[in-house]
C-alpha positions in Angstrom: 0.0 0.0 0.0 2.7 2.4 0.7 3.3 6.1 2.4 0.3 8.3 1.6 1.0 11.4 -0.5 3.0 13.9 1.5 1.3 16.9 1.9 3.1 20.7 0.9 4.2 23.1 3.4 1.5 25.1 2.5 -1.0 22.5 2.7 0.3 21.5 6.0 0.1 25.4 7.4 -3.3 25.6 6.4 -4.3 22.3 8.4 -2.6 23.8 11.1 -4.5 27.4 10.8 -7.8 25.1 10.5 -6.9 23.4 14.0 -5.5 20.4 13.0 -2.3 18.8 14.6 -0.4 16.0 12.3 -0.1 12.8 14.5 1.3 9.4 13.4 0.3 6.5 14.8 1.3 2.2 14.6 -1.2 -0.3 14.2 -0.6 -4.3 15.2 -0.4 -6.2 12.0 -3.7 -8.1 12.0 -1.9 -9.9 9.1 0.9 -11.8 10.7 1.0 -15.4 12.6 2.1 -13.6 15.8 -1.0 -11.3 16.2 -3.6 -13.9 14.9 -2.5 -16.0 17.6 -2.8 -13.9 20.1 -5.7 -12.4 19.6 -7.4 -16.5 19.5 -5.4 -16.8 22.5 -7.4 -14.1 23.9 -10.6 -15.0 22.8 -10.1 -18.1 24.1 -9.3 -16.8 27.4 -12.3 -14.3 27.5 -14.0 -17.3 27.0 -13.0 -19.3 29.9 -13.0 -16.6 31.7 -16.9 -15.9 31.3 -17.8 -19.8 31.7 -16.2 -19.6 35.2 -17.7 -16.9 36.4 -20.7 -18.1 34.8 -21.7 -16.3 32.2 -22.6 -18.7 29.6 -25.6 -16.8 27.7 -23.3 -15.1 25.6 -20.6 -18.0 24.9 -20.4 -18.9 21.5 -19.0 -22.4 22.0 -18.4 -22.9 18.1 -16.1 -19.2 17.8 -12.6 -20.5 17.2 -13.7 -22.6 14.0 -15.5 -19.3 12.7 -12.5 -17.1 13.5 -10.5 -17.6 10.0 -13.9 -17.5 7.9 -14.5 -14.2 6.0 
């Protein structure tokens, strides 16, 4: 995907002038091994967590083999 298009001084003096403040901020990669299995690890956990406490209303028990699907 890339940078986007850098914007010109001016440009960037105007967004100021407006009220604006440039910020820059990171993202996890929902794309890579590490942070899909994670975030099943902590769905998993959520899980178990609201089956002790006993909260089992809103447990899907089938939601690990519907995590991948689109």
């Amino acid at each position: 995907m890339g940078r986007p298009r850098e914007i010109s001084p001016e440009e960037r003096a105007e967004l100021i002038r407006q009220g604006y403040r440039p910020i820059e901020i990171w993202v996890p990669d929902t794309t890579s091994e590490a942070y899909l299995k994670e975030a099943a690890r902590q769905a998993r956990a959520a899980v178990e967590a609201d089956r002790q406490a006993g909260i089992t209303e809103l447990v899907d028990e089938n939601i690990a083999e519907d995590w991948d699907k689109p």
